[in-house]
Each structure stands twice: as structure tokens, then as C-alpha cells.
C-alpha positions in Angstrom: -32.0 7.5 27.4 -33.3 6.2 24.1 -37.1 6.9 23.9 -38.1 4.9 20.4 -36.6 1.6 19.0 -34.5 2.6 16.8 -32.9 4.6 18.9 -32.0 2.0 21.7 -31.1 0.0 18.6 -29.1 2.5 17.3 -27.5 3.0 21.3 -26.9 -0.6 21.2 -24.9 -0.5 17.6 -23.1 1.8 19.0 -21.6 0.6 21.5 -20.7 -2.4 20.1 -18.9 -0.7 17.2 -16.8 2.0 19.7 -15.7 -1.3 21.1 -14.6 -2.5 17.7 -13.1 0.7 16.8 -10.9 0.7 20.2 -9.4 -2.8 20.2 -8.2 -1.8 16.4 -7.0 1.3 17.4 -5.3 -0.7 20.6 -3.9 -2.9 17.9 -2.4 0.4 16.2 -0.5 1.7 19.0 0.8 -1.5 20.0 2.1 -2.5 16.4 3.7 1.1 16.5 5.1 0.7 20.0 7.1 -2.8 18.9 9.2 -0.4 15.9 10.0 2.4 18.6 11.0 -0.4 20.8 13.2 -2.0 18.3 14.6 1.3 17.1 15.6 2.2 20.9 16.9 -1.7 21.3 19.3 -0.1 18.0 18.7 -3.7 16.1 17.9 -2.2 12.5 17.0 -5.7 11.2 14.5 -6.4 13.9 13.3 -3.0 13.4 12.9 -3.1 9.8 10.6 -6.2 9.9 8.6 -5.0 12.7 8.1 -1.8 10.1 6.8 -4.0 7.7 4.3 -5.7 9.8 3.6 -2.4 10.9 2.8 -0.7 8.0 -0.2 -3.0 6.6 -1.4 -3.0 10.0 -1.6 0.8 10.1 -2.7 0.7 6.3 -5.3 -1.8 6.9 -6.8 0.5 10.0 -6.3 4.1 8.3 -8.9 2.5 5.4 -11.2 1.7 8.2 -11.1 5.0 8.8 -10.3 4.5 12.3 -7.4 7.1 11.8 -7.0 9.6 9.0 -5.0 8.8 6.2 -2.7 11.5 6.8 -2.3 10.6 10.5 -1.5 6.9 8.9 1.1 8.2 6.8 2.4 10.5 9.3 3.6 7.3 11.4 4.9 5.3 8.4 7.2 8.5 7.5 8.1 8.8 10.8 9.1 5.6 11.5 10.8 5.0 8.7 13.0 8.1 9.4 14.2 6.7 12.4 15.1 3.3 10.9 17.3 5.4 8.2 19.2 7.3 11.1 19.9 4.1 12.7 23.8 3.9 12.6 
């Protein structure tokens, strides 16, 4: 346990920004999850916008730093991939 006050401060800032960082990473796999779902569904058009949403929302949380850039770009590329091989 925190011994001086600015470390149960800094316990109590803490927690409250893990919280944060887990509903936005939440937010991350779910906006993911809706293009894998549209990919397997096979309707490119739905797919393709969901991509779109997808991408500022994975942008938007990779300058955050929640995830590394790389790990951001990773998913995009990914993704996008597997809207191209869509027949």
C-alpha cells in the first residue's frame, strides 16, 4: 500500500487511467471484430465501410499510444488484405 500522498494519489490516477486505456482498447477490438465479421458475412461493400470506420478508430487509439503504431498498421494491412481477396 501507498505510504505518502503522492503515492495514493498517484495509485488513485492510476486506476482511473487503466480503466480509460481498457474501454479504448475494448473499443479497438470491437471495431476490428465488425470488418472480420463482414469479411466472413462475404458482403465487400459492408466490409469496406466498416474498414473505413475502422481505420480512424484504430488510428485515433495507436496515437494514444494505447497500441503501437506498428501493431496499428499491422491490422489496417491485414484487413485490408482480406477485403482485396474478397471474390
Amino acid at each position: 500500500m501507498a505510504n505518502s500522498a503522492q503515492a495514493r494519489k498517484r495509485a488513485r490516477q492510476n486506476i482511473k487511467q487503466s480503466t480509460h486505456n481498457h474501454s479504448l482498447r475494448s473499443k479497438l477490438r470491437t471495431a476490428i471484430k465488425r470488418v472480420i465479421k463482414a469479411i466472413k458475412d462475404g458482403d465487400k461493400i459492408a466490409a469496406q465501410n466498416a474498414f473505413k470506420i475502422s481505420c480512424s478508430t484504430v488510428d485515433s487509439i495507436a496515437d494514444k499510444k494505447i497500441v503501437h503504431k506498428n501493431k496499428a498498421a499491422r491490422h489496417k494491412s491485414r484487413l485490408s488484405a482480406a477485403i482485396k481477396a474478397m471474390t
